[in-house]
C-alpha positions in Angstrom: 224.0 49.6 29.4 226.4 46.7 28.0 225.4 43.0 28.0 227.1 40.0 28.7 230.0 39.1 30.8 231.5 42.0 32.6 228.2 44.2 31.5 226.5 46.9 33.4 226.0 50.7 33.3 228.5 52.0 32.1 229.4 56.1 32.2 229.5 57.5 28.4 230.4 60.9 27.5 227.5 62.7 27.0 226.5 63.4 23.4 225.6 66.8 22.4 224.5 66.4 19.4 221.6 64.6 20.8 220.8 67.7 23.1 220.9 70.4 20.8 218.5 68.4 18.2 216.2 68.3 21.4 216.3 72.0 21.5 216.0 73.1 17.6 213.3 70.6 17.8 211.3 72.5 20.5 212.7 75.8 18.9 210.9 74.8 15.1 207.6 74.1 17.4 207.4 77.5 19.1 207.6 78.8 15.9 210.9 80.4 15.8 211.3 83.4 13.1 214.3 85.2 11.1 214.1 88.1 13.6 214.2 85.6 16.3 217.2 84.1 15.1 219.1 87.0 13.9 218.6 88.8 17.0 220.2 85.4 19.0 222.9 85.6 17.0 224.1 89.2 16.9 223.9 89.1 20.3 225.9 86.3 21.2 228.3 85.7 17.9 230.0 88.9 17.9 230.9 88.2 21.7 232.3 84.6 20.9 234.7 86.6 17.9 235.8 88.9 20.5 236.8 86.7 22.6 238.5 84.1 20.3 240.6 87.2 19.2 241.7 87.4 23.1 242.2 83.5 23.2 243.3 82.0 19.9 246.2 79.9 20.3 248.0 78.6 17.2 245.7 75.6 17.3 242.7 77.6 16.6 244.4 79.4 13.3 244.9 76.4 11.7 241.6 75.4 12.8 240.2 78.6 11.3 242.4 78.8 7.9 241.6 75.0 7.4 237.6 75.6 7.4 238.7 78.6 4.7 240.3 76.3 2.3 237.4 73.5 3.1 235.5 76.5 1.8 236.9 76.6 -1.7 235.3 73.9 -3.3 231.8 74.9 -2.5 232.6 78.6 -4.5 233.9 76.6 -7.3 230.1 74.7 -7.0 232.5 71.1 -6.4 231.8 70.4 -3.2 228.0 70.2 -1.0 227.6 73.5 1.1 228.3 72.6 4.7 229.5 75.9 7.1 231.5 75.0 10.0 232.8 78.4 10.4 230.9 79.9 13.3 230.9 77.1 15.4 234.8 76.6 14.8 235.2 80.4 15.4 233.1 80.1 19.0 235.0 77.0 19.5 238.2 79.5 20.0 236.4 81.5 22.6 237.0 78.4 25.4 233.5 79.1 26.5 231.3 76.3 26.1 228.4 77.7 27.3 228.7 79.9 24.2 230.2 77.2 21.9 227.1 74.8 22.2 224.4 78.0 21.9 225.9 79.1 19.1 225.9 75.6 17.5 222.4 75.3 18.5 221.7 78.8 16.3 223.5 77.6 13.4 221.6 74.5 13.5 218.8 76.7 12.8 220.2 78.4 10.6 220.8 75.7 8.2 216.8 74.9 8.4 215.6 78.3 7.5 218.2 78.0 4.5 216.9 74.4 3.4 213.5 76.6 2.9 215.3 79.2 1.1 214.9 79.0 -3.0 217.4 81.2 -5.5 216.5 82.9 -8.1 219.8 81.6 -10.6 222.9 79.7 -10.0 224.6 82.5 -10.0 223.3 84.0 -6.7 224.6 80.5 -4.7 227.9 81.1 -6.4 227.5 85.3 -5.3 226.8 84.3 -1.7 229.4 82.0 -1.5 231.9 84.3 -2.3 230.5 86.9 -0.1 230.2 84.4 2.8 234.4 83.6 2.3 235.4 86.8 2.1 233.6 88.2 5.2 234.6 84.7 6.9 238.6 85.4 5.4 238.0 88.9 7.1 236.8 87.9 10.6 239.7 85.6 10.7 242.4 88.0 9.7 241.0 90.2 12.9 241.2 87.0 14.9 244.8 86.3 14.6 245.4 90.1 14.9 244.2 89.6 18.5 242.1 92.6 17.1 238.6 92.0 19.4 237.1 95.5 18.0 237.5 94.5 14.6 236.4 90.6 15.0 233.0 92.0 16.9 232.4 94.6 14.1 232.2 92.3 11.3 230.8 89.1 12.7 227.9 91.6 13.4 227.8 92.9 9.6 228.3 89.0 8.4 225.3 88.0 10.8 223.1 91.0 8.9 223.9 90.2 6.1 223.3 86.7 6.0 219.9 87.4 7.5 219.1 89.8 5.3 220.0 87.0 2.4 217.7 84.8 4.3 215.2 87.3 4.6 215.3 88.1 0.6 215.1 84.4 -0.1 212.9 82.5 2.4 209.2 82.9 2.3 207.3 82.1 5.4 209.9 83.2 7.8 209.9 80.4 9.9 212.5 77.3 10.0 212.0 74.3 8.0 212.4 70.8 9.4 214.8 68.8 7.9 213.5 66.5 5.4 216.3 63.6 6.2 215.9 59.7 5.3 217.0 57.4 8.0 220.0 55.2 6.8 219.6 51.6 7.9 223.6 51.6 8.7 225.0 47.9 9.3 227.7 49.3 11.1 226.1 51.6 13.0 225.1 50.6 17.0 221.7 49.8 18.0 221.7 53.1 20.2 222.7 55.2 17.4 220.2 53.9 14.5 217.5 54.6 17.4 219.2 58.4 18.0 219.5 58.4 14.1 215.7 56.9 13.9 213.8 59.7 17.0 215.4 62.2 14.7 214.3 61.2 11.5 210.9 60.9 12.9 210.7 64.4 15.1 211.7 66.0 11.4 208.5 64.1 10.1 205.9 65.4 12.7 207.2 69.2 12.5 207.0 68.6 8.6 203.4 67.1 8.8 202.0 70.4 10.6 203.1 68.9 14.3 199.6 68.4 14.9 199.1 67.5 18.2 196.6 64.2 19.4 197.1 63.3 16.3 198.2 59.5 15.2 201.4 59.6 13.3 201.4 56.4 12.5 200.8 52.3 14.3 203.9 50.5 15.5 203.5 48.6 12.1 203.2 51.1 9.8 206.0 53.3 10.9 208.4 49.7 11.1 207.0 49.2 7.4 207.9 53.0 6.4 211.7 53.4 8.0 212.5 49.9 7.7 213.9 49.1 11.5 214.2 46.4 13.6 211.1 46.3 16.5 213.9 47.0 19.2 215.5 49.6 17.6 212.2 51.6 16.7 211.0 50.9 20.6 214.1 52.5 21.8 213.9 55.3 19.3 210.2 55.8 20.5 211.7 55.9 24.3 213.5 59.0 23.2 210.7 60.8 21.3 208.4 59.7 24.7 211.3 61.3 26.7 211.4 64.6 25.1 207.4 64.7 24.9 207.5 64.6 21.2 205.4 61.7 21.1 203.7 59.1 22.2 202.7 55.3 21.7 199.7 54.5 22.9 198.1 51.0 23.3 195.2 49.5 22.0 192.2 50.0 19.4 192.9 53.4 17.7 196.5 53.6 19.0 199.8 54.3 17.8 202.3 57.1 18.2 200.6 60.0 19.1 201.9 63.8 18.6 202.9 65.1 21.5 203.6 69.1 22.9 207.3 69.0 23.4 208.1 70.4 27.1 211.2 73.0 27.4 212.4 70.9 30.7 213.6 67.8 28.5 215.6 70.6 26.7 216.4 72.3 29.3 217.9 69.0 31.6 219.7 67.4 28.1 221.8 70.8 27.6 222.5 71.5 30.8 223.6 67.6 31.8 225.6 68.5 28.4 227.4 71.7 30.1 228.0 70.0 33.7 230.2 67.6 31.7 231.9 70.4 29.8 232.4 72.1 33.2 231.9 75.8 32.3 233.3 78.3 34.5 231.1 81.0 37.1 232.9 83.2 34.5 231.6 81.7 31.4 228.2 81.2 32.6 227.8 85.1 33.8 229.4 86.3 30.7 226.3 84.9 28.6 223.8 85.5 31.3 224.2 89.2 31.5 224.4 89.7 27.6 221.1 88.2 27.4 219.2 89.5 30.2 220.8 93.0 29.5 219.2 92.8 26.0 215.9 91.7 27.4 215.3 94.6 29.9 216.7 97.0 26.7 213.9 95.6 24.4 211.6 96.1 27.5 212.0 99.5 27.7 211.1 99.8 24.2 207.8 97.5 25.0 206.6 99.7 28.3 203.9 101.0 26.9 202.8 97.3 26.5 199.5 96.0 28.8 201.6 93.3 29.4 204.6 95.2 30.6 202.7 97.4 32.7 201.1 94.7 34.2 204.5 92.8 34.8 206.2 95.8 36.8 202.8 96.8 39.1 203.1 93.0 40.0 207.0 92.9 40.9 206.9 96.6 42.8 206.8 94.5 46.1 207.1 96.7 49.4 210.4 96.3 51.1 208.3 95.1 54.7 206.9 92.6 53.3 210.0 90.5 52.9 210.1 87.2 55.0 212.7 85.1 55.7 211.5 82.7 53.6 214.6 82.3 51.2 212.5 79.6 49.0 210.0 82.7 48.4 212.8 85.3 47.5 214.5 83.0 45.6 211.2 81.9 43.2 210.8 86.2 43.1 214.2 86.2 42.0 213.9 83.5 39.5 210.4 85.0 38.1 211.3 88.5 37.6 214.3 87.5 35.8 212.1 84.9 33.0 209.5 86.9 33.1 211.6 89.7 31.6 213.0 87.5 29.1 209.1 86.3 28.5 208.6 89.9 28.0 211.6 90.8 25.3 209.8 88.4 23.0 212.8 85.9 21.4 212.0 82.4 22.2 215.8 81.2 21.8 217.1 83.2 24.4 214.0 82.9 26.8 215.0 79.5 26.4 219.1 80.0 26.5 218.1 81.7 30.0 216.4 78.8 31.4 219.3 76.8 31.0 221.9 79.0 32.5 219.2 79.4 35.2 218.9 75.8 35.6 223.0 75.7 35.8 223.5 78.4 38.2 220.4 76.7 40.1 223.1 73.1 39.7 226.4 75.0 40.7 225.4 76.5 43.8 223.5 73.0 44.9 227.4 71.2 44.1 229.1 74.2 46.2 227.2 73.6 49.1 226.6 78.0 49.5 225.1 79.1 52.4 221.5 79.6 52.6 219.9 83.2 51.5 219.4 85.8 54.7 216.3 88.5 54.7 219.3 90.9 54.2 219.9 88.8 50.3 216.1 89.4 50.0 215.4 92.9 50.7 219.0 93.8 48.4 217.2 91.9 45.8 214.3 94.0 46.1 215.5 97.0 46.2 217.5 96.1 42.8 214.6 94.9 41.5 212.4 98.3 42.3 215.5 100.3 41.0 215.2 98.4 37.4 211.8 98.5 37.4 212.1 102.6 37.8 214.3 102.6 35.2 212.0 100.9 32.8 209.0 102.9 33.7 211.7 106.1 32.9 212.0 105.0 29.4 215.8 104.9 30.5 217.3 102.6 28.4 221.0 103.3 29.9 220.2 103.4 33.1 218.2 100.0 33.0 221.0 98.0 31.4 223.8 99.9 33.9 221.0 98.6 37.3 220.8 95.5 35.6 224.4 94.8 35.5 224.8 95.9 38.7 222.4 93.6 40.4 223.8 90.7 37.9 227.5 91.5 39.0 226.0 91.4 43.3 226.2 88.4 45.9 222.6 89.0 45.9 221.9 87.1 42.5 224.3 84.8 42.4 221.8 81.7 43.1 220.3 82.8 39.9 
């Protein structure tokens, strides 16, 4: 919204910094793990480096060799470690569904290594090196156009960084940022209240996120980051927005700890994407890596109450399909989460939602026809034939039915 003369609501670019905060935010809360993390991002990192190696232009390698000389002054200790690599390599895959996930997972990257200690200097200087030399490496196969190459050591770079993380980190789980909010002259009123909500979500998660809790009156917290009242109202507008927390009126009030909902993530990344206007291509390229790995990690997990339980409810006889398309559509929509719920990573349970949530977007845009019994009972039947699969302990067969029914008409409201 601009004031004055010739004022009004005005159409910005979307920021996506703002989104993806929104979603390591919600990410630290669930608890996110190592495992968690390293799991995201061997499965969805090697597939950006294959692909850049198919799609690099002569852009991205001077993209790529710049961010390897930026990289010299940190191994010489000159220079603050900041690692652009990854999300410049994913930038050359032109798929920005995968460019903004994998920014996301660095993001978290960074916080598990801000809780990460060393053991000498000389173990910072040893990583760096290491880092450099498997980054030099992955863009050598790159340029090549050499995809099999790029894939197989961005996975073995990804390992071994986790495994560094691993060695070095103690509790397992991220650390929030401990950032001081900068009382910028220059900066816009909108952007010291972005700059303020994120300085104060990194505040909760450090305190213990404990939720009912008062983090503080309206006074106190102007007193401790030193704002303007507008500025820290608009800043508590997006923390309210995002169901971070808060303000509440009155005797005993203040800004109150909130549970952070996945929906505000959910609708800020995807709003994000729209703008970016991924392809069908792009969007079923990530979908099917991720809900291929989930149904492979529930075969191993069959034996699971929980699994069991899962299948017997989704064995749904073929006769008692309606024409309800609503119905066959939510059936469609719960088997797939549900699965994801099941594989156990809480990054791409929630990367799902959101290509869920744009697939559900595209096909409102495109106007597609409405579902028939016959899109229901194919659905079904793909469904059962997964399911059998599982129960089989087939872990081949699972993934090729899942692709299948991924890669039908059938699912492509999904």
């Amino acid at each position: 919204m601009r004031r004055g003369p010739n004022g009004g609501l005005f159409v910005a670019e979307p920021d996506p910094a703002a989104a993806t905060r929104a979603v390591v935010i919600y990410l630290e809360y669930l608890g996110v793990t190592i495992d968690d993390l390293l799991n995201a991002r061997l499965l969805l990192e090697p597939l950006a480096a294959a692909l850049a190696a198919d799609r690099i232009d002569e852009a991205g390698i001077t993209r790529l060799r710049e961010v390897l000389k930026a990289e010299e002054p940190l191994i010489r200790g000159s220079a603050m470690a900041r690692d652009e690599f990854h999300v410049a390599l994913a930038d050359q895959a032109k798929n920005p569904v995968l460019q903004l996930f994998i920014e996301i997972l660095m993001r978290l990257t960074v916080r598990f290594a801000q809780g990460s200690s060393l053991d000498t200097a000389g173990d910072a200087v040893e990583a760096l090196h290491r880092t450099h030399d498997d980054h030099a490496a992955i863009v050598a196969a790159a340029t090549a156009g050499d995809s099999a190459r790029a894939k197989t050591l961005t996975e073995r770079h990804v390992q071994s960084v986790t495994a560094w993380l691993r060695r070095h980190h103690g509790s397992g789980r991220a650390m929030p940022s401990r950032r001081r909010h900068r009382d910028t002259k220059e900066a816009s009123h909108v952007k010291l209240a972005e700059q303020l909500a994120a300085t104060i979500q990194d505040d909760i998660a450090a305190s213990g996120w404990r939720l009912g809790s008062v983090f503080g009156t309206e006074s106190q917290l102007l007193d401790r980051y030193r704002v303007s009242r507008s500025v820290f109202r608009e800043a508590v507008r997006l923390l309210e927005y995002h169901a971070v927390a808060l303000m509440r009126r009155g005797p005993g009030g203040g800004l109150v700890v909130a549970k952070p909902r996945a929906q505000a993530s959910i609708d800020a990344i995807a709003l994000y994407l729209q703008y970016r206007r991924p392809t069908r291509e792009d969007l079923r390229m990530v979908r099917d890596a991720i809900e291929i790995d989930n149904v492979a990690k529930v075969v191993k997990r069959r034996k699971h109450p929980d699994v069991k339980a899962f299948l017997d409810l989704h064995r749904h006889p073929i006769d008692e399909i309606t024409d309800d398309f609503r119905k066959a559509g939510m059936a469609e929509f719960l088997f797939h989460t549900g699965l994801a719920q099941l594989a156990g990573n809480p990054v791409l349970q929630l990367f799902l939602r959101i290509l869920v949530e744009l697939f559900r977007r595209q096909w409102v845009s495109l106007d597609q026809r409405p579902l028939s019994r016959a899109d229901a009972v194919e659905v079904a039947h793909a469904h059962l034939r997964i399911i059998g699969a599982i129960d089989d302990g087939d872990d081949s067969l699972a993934r090729y039915r899942t692709r299948r029914h991924l890669d039908t008409a059938t699912s492509w409201w999904l």
